[in-house]
N, C-alpha and C positions, 0 to 999 in steps of 0.2 A: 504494500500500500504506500501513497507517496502522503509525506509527512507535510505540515502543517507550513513548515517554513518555503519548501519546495513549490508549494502551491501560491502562497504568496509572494516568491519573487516572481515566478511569472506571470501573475498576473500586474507584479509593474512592470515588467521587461514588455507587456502588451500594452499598457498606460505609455510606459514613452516612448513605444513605438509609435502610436497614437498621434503621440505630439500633447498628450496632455500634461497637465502642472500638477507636480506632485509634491504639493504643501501637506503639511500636518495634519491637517484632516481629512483628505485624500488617504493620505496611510494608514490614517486610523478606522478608517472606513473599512480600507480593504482588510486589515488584522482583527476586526470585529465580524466583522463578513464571513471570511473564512472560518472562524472561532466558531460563529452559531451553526454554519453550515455542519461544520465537524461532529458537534455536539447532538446536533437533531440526528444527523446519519448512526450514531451510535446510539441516542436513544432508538431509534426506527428498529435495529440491530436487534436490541435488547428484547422487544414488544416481539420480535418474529421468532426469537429465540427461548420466550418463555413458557412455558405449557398453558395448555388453553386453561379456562377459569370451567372451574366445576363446581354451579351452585348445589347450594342443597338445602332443602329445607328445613326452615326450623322447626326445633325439638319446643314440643308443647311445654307448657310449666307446670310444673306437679299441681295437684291440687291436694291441701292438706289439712 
């Protein structure tokens, strides 16, 4: 899998290919960007990876 920094230098090496301006929040954009993108993929990961939900019904309450 390509790691986190990997992906964010190319996506500036595409930025100033572009000819865009890569000020400070520019950056921070794209290192937030990539961050949630990463974080959903793995939660997404996790939800596919977990066993299905098995309800059950509740147990009545004693009567006493």
């Amino acid at each position: 899998m390509i790691d986190r920094q990997r992906i964010e230098m190319t996506l500036l090496q595409i930025a100033r290919q572009n000819g865009e301006l890569l000020d400070r929040h520019t950056l921070y954009a794209i290192r937030t960007g990539v961050a949630q993108a990463l974080q959903a993929k793995e939660r997404h990961q996790q939800r596919m990876s977990s066993p299905d939900y098995q309800w059950k019904k509740r147990v009545p309450l004693r009567n006493s």
